[in-house]
Backbone as CSV, one residue per row, in Angstrom:
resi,resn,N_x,N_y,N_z,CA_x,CA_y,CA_z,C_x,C_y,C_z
1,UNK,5.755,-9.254,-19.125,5.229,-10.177,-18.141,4.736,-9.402,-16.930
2,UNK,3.534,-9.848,-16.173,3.200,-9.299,-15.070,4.308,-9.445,-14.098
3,UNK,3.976,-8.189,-13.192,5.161,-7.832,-11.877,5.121,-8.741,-10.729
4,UNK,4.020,-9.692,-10.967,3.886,-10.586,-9.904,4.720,-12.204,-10.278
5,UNK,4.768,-12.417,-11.778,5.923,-13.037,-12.091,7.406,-13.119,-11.675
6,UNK,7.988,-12.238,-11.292,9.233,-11.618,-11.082,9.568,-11.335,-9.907
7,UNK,9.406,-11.803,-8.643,9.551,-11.329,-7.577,10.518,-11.936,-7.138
8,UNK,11.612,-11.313,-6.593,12.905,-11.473,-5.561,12.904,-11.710,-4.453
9,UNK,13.427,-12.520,-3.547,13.329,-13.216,-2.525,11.781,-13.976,-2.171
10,UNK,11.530,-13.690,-0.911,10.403,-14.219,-0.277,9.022,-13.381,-0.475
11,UNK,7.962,-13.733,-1.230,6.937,-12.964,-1.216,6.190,-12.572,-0.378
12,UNK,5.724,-11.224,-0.208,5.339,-10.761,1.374,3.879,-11.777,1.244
13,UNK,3.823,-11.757,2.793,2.267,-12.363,3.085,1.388,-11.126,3.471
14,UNK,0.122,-11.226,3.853,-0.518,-10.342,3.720,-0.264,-9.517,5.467
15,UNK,-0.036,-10.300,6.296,0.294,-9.129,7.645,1.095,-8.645,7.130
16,UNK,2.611,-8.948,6.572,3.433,-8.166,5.933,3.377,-6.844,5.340
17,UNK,2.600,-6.955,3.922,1.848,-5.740,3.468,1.066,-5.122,4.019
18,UNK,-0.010,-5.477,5.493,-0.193,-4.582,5.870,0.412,-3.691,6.923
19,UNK,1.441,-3.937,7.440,2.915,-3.590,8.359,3.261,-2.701,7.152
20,UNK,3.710,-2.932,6.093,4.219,-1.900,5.387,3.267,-0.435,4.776
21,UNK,2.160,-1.118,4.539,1.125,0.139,4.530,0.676,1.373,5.880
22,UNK,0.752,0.068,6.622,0.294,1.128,7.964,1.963,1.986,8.248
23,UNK,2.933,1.554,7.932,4.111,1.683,8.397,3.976,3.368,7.373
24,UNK,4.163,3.372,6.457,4.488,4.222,5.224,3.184,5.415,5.708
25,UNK,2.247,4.416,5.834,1.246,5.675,5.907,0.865,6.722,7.474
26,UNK,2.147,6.151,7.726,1.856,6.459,10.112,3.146,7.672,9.383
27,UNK,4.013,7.333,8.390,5.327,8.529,8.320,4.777,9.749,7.364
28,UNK,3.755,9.221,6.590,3.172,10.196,5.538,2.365,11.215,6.637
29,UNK,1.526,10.953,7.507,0.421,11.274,8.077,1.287,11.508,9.505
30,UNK,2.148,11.368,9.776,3.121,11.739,10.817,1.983,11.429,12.715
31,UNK,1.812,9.927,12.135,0.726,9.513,13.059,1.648,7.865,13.433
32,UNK,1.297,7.588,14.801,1.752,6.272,15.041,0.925,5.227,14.649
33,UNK,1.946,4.271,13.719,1.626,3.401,12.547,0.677,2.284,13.359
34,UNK,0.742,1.882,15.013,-0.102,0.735,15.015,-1.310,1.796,16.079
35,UNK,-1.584,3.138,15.273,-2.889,3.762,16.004,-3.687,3.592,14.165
36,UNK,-2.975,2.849,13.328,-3.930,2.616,12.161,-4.400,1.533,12.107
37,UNK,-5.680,1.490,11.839,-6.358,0.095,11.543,-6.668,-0.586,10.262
38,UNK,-6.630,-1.189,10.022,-7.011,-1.980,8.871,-8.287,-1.574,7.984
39,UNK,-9.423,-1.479,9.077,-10.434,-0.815,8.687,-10.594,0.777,8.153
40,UNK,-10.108,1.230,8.527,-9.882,2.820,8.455,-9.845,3.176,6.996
41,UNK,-10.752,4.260,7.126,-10.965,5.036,5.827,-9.971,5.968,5.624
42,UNK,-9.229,6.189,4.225,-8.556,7.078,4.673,-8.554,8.326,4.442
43,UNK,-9.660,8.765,4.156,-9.884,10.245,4.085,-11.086,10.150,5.452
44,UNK,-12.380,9.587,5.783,-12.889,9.573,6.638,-12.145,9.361,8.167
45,UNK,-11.548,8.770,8.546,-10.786,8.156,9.829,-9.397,8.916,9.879
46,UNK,-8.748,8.766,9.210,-7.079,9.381,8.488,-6.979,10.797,8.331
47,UNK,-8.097,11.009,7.802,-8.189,11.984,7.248,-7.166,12.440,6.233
48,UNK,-6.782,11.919,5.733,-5.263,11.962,4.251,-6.249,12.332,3.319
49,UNK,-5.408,13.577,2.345,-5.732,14.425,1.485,-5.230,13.319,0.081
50,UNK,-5.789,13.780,-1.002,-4.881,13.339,-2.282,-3.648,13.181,-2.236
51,UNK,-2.734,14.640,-1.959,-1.321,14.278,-2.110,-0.908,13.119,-0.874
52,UNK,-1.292,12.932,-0.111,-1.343,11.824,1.141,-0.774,10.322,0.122
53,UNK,-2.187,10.295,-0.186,-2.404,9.071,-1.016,-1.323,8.761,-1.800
54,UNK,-1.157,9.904,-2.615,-0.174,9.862,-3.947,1.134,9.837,-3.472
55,UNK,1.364,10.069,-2.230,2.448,9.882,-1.757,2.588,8.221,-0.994
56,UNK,1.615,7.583,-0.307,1.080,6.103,-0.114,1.542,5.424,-1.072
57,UNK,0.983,5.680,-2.321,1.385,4.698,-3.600,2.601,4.949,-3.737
58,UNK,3.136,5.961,-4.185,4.905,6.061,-4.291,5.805,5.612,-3.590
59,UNK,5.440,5.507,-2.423,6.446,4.595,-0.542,6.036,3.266,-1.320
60,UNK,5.155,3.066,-1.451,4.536,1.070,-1.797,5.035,0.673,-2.861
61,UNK,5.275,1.498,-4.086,5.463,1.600,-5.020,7.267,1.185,-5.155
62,UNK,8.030,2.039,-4.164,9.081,1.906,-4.351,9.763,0.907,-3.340
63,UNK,8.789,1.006,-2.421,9.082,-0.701,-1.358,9.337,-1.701,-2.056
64,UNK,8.269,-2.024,-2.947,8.038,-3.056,-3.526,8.692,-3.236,-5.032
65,UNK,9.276,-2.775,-5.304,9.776,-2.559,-6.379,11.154,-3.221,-6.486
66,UNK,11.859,-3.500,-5.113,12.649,-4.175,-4.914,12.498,-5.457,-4.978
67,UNK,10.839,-6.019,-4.599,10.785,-7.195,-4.675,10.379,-8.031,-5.559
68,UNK,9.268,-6.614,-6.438,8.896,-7.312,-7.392,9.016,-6.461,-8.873
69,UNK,10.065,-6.735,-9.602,10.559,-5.497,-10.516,9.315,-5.129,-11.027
70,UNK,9.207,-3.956,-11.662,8.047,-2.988,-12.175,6.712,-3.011,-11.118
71,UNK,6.954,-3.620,-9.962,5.550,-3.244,-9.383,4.942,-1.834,-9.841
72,UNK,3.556,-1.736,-9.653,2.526,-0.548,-9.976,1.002,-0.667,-9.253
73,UNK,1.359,0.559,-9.248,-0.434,0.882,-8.467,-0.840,1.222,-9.872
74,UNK,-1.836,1.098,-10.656,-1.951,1.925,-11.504,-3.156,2.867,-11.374
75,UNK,-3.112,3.940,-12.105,-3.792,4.843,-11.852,-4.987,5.144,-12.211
76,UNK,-5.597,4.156,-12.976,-7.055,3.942,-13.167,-7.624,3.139,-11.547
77,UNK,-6.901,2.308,-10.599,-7.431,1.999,-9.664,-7.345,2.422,-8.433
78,UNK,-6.950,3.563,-8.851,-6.961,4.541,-7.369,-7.962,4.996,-6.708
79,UNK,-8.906,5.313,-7.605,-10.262,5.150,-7.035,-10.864,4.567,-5.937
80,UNK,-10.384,3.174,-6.347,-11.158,2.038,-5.931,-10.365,1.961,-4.316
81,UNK,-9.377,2.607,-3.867,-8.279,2.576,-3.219,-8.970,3.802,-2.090
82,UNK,-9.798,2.880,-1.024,-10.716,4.131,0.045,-10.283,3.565,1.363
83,UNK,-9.707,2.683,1.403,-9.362,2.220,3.152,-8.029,1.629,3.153
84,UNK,-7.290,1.361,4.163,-6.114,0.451,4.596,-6.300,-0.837,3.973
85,UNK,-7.583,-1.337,4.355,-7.920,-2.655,3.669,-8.138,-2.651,2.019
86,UNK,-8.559,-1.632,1.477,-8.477,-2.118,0.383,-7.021,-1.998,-0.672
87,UNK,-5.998,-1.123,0.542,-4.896,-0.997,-0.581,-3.897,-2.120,-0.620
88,UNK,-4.384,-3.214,1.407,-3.723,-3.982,1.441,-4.176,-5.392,0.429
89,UNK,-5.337,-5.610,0.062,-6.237,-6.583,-0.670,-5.544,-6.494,-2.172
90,UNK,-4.936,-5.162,-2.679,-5.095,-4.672,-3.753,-3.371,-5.253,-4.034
91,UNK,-2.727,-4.735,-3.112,-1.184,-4.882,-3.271,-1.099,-6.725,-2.693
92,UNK,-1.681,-7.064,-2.019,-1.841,-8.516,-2.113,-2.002,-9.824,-3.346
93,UNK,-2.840,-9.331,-4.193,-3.762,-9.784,-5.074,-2.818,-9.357,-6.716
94,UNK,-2.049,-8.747,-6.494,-0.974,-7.882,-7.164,0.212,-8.663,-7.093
95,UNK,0.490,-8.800,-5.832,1.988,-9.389,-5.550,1.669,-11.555,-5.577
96,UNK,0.353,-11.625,-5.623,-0.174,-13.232,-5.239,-0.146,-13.653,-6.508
C-alpha cells in the first residue's frame, strides 16, 4: 500500500512541511532556517552540492517516516527536486 495510506497521528499541512524542509536544510547548509525561502534554488541561491541534497532527502526521509511508515523520496525524482518549493509540493502531494 502507498505511504500516504498509513500515516500516524495528524498529517502535516503544507506550512508544516515547509518548516521542516527549511528547518533540515538551514542544519545541512549550517545557514539560518528562516534566511530560506520557499522560492530558492538550491544549488543556484543555496548553493547545496549533491551530497547536500542527499543528505535533505535522508533528514525528510527519516522525519517522516515516523509519520508515515515507509515514506520515500524516490530516486528517479530527484531530478525533478531544484527548489524548496518543489521538494515541499513533492513531499506534500506524497503525504496528501
Amino acid at each position: 500500500m502507498p505511504a500516504e495510506t498509513h500515516m500516524q497521528g495528524d498529517p502535516l499541512g503544507r506550512d508544516e512541511i515547509l518548516k521542516l524542509v527549511k528547518d533540515r536544510l538551514g542544519e545541512i547548509l549550517e545557514v539560518e532556517p528562516t534566511s530560506i525561502k520557499e522560492g530558492d534554488s538550491f544549488r543556484e541561491d543555496l548553493d547545496a552540492d549533491s551530497l547536500a541534497l542527499i543528505e535533505l532527502v535522508e533528514a525528510i526521509e527519516e522525519e517522516l517516516s515516523e509519520r508515515s511508515i515507509d515514506f520515500r523520496i524516490e530516486d528517479e525524482d530527484l531530478e525533478d527536486l531544484k527548489s524548496v518549493r518543489d521538494a515541499v509540493e513533492y513531499v506534500n502531494s506524497r503525504l496528501g
